[in-house]
PDB file of N, CA, C and O in Angstrom:
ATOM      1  N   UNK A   1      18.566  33.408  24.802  1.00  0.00           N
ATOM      2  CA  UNK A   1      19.370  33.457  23.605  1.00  0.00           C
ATOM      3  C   UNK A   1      18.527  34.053  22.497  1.00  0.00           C
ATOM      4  O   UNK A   1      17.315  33.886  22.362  1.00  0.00           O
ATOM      5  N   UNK A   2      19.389  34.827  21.659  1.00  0.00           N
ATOM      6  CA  UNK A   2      18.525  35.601  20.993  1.00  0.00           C
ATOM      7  C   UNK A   2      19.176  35.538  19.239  1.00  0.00           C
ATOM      8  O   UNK A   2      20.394  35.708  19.171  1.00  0.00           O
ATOM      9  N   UNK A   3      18.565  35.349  18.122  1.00  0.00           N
ATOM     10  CA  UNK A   3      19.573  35.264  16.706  1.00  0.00           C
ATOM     11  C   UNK A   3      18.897  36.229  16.060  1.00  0.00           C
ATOM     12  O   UNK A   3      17.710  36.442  16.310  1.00  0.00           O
ATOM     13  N   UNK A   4      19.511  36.847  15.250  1.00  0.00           N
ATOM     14  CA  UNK A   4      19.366  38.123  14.402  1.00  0.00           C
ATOM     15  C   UNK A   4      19.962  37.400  12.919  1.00  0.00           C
ATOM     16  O   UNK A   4      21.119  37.031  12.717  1.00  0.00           O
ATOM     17  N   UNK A   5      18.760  37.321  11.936  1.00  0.00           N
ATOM     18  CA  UNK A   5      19.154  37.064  10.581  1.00  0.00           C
ATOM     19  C   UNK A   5      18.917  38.229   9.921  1.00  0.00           C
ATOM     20  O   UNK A   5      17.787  38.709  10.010  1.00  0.00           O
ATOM     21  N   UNK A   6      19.675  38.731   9.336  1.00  0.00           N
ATOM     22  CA  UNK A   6      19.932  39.151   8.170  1.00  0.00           C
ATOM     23  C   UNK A   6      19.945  39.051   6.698  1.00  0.00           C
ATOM     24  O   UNK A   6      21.051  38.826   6.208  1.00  0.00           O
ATOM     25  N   UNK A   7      18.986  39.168   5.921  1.00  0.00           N
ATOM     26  CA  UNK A   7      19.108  38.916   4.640  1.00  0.00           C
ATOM     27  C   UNK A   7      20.287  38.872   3.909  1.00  0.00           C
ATOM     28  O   UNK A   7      20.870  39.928   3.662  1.00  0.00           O
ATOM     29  N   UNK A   8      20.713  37.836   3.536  1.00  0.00           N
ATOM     30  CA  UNK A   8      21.949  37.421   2.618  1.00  0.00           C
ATOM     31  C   UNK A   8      22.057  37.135   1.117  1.00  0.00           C
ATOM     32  O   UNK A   8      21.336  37.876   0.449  1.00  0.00           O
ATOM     33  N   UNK A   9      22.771  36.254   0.424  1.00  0.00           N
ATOM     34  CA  UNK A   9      22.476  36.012  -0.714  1.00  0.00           C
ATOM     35  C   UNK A   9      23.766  34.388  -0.331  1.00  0.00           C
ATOM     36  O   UNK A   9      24.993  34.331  -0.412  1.00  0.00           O
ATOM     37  N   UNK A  10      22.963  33.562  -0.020  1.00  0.00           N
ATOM     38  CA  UNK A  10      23.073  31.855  -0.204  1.00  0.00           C
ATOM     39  C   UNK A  10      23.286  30.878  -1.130  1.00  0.00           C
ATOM     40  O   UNK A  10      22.343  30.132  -1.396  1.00  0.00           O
ATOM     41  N   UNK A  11      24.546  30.702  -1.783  1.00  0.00           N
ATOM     42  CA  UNK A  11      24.633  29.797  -2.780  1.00  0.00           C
ATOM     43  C   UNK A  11      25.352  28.316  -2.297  1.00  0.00           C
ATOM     44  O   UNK A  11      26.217  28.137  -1.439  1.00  0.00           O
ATOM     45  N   UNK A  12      24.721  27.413  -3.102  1.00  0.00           N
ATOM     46  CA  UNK A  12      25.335  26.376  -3.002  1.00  0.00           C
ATOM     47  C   UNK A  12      24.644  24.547  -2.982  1.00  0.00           C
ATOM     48  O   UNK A  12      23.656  24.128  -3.585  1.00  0.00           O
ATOM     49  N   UNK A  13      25.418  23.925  -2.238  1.00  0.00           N
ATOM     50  CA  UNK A  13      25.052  22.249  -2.415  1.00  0.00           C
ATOM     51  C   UNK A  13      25.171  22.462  -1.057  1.00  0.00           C
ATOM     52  O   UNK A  13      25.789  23.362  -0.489  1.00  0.00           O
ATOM     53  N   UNK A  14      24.056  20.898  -0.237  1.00  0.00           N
ATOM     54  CA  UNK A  14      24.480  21.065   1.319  1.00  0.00           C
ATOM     55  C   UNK A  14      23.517  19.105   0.642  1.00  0.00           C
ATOM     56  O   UNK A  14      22.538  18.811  -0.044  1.00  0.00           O
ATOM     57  N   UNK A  15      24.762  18.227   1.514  1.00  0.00           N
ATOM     58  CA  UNK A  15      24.307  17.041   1.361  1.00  0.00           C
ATOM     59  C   UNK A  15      24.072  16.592   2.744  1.00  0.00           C
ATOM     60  O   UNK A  15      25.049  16.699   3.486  1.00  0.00           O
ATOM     61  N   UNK A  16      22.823  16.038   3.333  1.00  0.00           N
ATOM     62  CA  UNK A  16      22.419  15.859   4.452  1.00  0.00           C
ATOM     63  C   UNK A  16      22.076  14.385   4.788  1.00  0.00           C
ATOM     64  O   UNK A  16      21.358  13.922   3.902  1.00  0.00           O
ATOM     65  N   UNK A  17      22.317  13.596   5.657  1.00  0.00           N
ATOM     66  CA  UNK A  17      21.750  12.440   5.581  1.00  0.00           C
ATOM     67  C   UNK A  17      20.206  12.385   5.156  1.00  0.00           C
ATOM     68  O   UNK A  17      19.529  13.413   5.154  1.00  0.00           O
ATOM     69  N   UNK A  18      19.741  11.280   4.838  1.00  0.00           N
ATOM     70  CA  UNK A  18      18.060  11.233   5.064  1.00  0.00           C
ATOM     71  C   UNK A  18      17.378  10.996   5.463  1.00  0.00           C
ATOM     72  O   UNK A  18      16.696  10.032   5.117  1.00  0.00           O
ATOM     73  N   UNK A  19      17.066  11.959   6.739  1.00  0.00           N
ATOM     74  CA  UNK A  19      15.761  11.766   7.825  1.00  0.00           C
ATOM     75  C   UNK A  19      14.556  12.604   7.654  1.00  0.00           C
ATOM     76  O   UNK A  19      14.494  13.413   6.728  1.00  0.00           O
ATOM     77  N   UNK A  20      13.433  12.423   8.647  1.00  0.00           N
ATOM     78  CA  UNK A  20      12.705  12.961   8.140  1.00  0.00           C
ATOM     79  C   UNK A  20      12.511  14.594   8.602  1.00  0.00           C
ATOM     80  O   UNK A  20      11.637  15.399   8.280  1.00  0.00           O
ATOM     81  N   UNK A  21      13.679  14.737   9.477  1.00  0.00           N
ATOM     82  CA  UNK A  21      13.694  16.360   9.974  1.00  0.00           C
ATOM     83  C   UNK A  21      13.961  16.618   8.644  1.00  0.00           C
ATOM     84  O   UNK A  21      13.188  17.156   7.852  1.00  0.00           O
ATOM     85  N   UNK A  22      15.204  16.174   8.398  1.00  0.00           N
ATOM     86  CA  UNK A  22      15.767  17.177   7.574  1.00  0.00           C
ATOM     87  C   UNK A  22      15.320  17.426   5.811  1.00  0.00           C
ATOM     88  O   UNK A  22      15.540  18.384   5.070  1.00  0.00           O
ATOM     89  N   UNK A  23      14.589  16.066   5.559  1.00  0.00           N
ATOM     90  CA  UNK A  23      13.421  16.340   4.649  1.00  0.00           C
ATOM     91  C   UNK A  23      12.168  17.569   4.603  1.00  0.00           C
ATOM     92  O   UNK A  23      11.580  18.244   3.759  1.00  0.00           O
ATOM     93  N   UNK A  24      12.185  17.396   5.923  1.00  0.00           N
ATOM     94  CA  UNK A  24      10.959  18.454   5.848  1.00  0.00           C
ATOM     95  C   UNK A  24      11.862  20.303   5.838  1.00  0.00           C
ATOM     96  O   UNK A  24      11.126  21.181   5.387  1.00  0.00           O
ATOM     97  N   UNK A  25      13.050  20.699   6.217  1.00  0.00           N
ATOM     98  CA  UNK A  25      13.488  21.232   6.278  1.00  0.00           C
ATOM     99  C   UNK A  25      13.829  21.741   4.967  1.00  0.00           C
ATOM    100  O   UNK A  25      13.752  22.908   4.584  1.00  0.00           O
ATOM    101  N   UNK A  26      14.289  20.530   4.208  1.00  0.00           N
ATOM    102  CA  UNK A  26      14.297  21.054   2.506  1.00  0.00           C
ATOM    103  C   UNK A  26      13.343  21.621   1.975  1.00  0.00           C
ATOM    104  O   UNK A  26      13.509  22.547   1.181  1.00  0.00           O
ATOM    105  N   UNK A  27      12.617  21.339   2.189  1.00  0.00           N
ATOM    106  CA  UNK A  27      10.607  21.851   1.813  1.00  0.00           C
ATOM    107  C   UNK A  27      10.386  22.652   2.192  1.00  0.00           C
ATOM    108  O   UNK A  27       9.512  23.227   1.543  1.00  0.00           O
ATOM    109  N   UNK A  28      10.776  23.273   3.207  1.00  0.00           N
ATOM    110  CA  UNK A  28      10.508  24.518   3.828  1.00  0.00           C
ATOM    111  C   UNK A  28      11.650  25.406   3.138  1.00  0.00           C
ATOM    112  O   UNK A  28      11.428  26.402   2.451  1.00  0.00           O
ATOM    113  N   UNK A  29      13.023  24.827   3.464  1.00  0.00           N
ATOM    114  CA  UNK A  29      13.299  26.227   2.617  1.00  0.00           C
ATOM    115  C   UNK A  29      13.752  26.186   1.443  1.00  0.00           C
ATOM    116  O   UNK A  29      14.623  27.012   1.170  1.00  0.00           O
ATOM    117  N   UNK A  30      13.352  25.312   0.482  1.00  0.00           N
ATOM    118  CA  UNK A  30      13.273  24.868  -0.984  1.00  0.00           C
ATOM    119  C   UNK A  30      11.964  26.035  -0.828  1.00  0.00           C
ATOM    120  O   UNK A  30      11.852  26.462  -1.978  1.00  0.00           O
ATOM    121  N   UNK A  31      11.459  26.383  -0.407  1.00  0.00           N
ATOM    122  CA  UNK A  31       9.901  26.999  -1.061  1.00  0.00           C
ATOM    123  C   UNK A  31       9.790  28.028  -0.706  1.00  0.00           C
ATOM    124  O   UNK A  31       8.841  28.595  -1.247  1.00  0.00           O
ATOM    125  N   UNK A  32      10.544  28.861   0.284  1.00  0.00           N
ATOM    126  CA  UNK A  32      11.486  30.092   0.556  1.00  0.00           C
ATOM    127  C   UNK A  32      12.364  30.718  -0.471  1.00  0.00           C
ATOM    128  O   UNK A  32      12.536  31.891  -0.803  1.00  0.00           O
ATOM    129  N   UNK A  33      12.790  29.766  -0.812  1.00  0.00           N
ATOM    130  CA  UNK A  33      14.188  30.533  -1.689  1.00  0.00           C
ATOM    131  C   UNK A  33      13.553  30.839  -2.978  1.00  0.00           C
ATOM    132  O   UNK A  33      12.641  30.343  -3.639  1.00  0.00           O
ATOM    133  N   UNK A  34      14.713  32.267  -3.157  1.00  0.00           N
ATOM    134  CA  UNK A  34      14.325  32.021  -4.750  1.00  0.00           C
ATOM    135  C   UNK A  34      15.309  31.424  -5.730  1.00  0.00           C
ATOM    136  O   UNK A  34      16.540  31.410  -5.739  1.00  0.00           O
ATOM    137  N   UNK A  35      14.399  30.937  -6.551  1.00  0.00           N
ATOM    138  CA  UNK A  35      14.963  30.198  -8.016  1.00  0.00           C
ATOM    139  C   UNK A  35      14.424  29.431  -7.709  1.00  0.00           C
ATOM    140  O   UNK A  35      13.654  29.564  -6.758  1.00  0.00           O
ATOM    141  N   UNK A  36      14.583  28.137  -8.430  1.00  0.00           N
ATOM    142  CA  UNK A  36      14.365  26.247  -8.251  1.00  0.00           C
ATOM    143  C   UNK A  36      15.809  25.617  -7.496  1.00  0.00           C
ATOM    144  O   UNK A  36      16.996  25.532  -7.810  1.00  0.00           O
ATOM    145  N   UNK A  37      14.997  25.254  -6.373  1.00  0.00           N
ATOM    146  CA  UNK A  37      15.662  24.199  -4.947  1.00  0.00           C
ATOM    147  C   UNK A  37      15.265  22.543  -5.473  1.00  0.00           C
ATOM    148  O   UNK A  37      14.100  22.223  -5.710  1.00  0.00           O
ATOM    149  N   UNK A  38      16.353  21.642  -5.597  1.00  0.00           N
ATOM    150  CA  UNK A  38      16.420  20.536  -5.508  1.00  0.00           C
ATOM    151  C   UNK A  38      16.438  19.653  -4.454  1.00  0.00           C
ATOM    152  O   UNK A  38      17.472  19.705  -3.787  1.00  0.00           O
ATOM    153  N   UNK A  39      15.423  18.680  -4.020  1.00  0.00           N
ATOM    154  CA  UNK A  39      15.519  17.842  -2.750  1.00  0.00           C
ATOM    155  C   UNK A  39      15.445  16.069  -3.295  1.00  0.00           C
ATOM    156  O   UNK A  39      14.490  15.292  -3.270  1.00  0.00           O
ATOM    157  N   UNK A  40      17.066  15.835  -3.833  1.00  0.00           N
ATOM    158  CA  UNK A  40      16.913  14.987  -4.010  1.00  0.00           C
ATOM    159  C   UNK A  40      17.271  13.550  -3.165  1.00  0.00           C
ATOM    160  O   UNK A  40      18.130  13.525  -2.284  1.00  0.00           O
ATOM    161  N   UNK A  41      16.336  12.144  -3.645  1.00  0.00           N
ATOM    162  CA  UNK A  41      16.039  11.112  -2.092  1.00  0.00           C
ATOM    163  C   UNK A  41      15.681  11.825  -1.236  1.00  0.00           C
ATOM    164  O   UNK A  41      16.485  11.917  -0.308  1.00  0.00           O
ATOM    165  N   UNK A  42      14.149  12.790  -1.081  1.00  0.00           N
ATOM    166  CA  UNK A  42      13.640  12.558   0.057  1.00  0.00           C
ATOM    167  C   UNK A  42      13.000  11.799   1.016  1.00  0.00           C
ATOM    168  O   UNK A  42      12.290  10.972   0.443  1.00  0.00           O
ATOM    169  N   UNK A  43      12.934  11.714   2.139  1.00  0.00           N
ATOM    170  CA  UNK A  43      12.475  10.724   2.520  1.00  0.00           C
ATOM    171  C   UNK A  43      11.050  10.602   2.923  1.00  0.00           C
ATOM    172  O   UNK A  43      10.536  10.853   4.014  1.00  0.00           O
ATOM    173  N   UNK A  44      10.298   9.988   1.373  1.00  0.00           N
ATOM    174  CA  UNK A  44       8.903   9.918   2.043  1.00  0.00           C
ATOM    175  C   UNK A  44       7.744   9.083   3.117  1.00  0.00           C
ATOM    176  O   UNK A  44       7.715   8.053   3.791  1.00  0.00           O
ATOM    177  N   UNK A  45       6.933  10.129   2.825  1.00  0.00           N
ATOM    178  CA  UNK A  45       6.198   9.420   4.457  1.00  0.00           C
ATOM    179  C   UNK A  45       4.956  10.381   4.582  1.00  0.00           C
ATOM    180  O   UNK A  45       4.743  11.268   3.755  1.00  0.00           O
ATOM    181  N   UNK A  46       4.256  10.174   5.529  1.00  0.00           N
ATOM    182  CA  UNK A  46       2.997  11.284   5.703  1.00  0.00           C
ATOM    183  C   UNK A  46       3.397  12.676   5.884  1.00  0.00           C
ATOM    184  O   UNK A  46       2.789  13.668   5.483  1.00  0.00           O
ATOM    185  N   UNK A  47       4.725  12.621   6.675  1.00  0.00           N
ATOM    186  CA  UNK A  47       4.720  13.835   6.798  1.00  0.00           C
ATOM    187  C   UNK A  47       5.377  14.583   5.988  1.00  0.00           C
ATOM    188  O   UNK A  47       5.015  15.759   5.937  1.00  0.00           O
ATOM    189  N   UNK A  48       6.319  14.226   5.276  1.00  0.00           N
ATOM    190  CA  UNK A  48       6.685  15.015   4.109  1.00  0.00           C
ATOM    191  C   UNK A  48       5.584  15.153   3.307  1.00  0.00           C
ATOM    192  O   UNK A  48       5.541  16.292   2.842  1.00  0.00           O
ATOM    193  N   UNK A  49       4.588  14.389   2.920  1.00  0.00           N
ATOM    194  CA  UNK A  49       3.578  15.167   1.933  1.00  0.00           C
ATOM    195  C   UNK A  49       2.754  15.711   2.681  1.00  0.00           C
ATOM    196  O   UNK A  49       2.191  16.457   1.880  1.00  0.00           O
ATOM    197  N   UNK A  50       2.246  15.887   3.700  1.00  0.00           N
ATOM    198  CA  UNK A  50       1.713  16.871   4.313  1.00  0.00           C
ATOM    199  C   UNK A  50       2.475  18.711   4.461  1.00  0.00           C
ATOM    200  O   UNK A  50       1.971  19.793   4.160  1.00  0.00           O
ATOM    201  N   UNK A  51       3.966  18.335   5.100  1.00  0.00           N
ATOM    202  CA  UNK A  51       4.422  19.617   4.390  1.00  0.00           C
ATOM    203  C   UNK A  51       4.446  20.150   3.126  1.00  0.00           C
ATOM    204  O   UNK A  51       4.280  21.368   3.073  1.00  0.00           O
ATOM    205  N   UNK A  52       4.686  19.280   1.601  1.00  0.00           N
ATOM    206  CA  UNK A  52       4.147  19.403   0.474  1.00  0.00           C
ATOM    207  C   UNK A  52       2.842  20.564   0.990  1.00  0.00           C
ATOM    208  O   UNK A  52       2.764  21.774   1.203  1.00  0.00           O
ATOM    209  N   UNK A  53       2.195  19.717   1.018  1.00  0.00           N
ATOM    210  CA  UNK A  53       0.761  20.185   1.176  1.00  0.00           C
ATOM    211  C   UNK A  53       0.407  21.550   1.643  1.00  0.00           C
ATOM    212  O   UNK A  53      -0.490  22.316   1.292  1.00  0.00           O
ATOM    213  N   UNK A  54       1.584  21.674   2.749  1.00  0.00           N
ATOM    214  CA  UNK A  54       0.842  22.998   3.763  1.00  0.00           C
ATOM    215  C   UNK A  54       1.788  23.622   2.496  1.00  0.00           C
ATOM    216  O   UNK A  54       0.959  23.864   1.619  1.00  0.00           O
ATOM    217  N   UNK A  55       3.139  24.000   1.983  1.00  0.00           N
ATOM    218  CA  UNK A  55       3.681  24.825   1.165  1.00  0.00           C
ATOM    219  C   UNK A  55       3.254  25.117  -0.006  1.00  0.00           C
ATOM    220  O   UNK A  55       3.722  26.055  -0.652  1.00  0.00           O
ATOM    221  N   UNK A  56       2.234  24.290  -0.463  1.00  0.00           N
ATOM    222  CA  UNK A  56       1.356  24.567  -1.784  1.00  0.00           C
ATOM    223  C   UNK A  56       0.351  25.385  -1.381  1.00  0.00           C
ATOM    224  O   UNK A  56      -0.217  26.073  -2.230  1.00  0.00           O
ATOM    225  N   UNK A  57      -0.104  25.457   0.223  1.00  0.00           N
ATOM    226  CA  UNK A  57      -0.929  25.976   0.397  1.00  0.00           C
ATOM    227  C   UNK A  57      -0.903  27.638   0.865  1.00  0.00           C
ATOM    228  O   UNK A  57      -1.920  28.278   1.132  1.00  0.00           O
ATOM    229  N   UNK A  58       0.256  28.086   0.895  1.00  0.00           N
ATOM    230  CA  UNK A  58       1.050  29.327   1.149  1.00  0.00           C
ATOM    231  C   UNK A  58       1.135  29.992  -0.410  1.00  0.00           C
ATOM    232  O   UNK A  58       1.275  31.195  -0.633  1.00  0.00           O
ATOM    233  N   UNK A  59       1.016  28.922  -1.438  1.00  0.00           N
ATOM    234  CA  UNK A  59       1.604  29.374  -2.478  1.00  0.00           C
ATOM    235  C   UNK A  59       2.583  28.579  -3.388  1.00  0.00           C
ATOM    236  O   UNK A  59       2.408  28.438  -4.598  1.00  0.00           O
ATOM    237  N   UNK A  60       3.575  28.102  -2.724  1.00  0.00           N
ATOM    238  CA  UNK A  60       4.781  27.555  -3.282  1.00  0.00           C
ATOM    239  C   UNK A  60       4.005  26.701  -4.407  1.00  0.00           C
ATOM    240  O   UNK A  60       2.845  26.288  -4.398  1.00  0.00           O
ATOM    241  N   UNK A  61       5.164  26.548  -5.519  1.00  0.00           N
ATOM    242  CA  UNK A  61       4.789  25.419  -6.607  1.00  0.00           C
ATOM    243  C   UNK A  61       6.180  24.479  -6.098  1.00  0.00           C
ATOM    244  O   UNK A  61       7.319  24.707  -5.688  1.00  0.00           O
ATOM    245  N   UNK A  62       5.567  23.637  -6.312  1.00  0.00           N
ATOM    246  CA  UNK A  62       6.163  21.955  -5.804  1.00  0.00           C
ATOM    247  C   UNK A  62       5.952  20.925  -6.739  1.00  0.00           C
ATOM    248  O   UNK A  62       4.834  20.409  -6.712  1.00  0.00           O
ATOM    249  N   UNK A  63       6.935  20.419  -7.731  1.00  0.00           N
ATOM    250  CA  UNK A  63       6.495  19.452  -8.378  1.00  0.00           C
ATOM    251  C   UNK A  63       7.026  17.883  -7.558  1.00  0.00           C
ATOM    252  O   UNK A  63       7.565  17.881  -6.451  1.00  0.00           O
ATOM    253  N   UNK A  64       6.790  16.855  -8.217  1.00  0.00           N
ATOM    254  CA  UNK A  64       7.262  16.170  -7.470  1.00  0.00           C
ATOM    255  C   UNK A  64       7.666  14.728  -8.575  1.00  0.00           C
ATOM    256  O   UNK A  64       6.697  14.540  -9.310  1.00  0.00           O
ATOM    257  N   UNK A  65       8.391  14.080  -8.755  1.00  0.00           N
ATOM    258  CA  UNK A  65       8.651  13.303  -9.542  1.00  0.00           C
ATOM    259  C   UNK A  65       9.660  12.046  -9.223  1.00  0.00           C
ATOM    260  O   UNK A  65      10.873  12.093  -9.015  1.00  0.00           O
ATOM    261  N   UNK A  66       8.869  11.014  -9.246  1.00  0.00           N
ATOM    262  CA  UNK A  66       9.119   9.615  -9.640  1.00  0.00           C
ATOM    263  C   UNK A  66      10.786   9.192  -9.556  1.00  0.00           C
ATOM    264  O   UNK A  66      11.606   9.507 -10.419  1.00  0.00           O
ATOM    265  N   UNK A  67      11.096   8.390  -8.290  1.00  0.00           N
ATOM    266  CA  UNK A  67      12.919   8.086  -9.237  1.00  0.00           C
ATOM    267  C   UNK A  67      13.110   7.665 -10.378  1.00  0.00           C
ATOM    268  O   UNK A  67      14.314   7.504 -10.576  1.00  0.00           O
ATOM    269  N   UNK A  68      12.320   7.337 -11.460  1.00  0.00           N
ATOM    270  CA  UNK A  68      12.416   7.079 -12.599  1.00  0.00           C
ATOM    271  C   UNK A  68      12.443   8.493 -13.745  1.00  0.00           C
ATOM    272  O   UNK A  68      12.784   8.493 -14.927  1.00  0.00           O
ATOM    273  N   UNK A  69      11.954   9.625 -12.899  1.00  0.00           N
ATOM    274  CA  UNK A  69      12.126  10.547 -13.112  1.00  0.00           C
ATOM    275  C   UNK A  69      10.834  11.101 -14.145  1.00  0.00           C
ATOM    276  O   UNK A  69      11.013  11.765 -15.166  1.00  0.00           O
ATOM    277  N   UNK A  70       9.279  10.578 -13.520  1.00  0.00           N
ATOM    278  CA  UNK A  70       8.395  10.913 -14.326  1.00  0.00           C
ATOM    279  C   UNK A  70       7.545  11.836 -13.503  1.00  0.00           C
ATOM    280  O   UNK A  70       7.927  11.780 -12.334  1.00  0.00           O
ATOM    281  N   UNK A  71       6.611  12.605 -13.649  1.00  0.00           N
ATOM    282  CA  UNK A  71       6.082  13.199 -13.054  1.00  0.00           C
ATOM    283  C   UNK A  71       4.623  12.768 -12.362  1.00  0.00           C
ATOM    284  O   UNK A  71       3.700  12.053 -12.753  1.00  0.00           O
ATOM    285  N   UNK A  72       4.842  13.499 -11.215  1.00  0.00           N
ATOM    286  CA  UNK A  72       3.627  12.697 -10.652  1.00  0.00           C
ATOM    287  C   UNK A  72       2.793  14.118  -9.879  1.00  0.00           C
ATOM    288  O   UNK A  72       3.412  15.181  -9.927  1.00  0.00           O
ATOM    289  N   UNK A  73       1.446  14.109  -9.203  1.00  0.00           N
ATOM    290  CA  UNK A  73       0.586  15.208  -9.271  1.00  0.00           C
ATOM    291  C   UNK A  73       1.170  15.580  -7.745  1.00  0.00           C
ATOM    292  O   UNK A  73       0.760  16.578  -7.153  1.00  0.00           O
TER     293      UNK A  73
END
């Protein structure tokens, strides 16, 4: 099986349960896209901040902030 993507232009909301695939999936292509991507209730854990980690390390800026909504490093 074989998929052929094509560059598009992607708008929109996509509400996903919260696991940790699909957390890490936001991160990946939250840091792909352009503009500012929202991943809100992710579900943390080692491995979501480790992907953090590797996408800061490509480049991406990633902030990350508090449900209280403060910022954190």
């Amino acid at each position: 099986m074989k998929f052929i993507v094509e560059k598009s232009s992607l708008q929109g909301t996509a509400t996903v349960p919260g696991n940790k695939s699909a957390t890490a999936r936001a991160i990946v292509l939250g840091s792909l896209a352009e503009g500012v991507s929202r991943v809100k209730n992710p579900l943390p854990g080692a491995d979501s901040f480790s992907i953090v980690e590797m996408m800061r390390a490509l480049g991406a800026r990633i902030l990350h902030f508090s449900r209280a909504g403060e910022r954190r490093p």
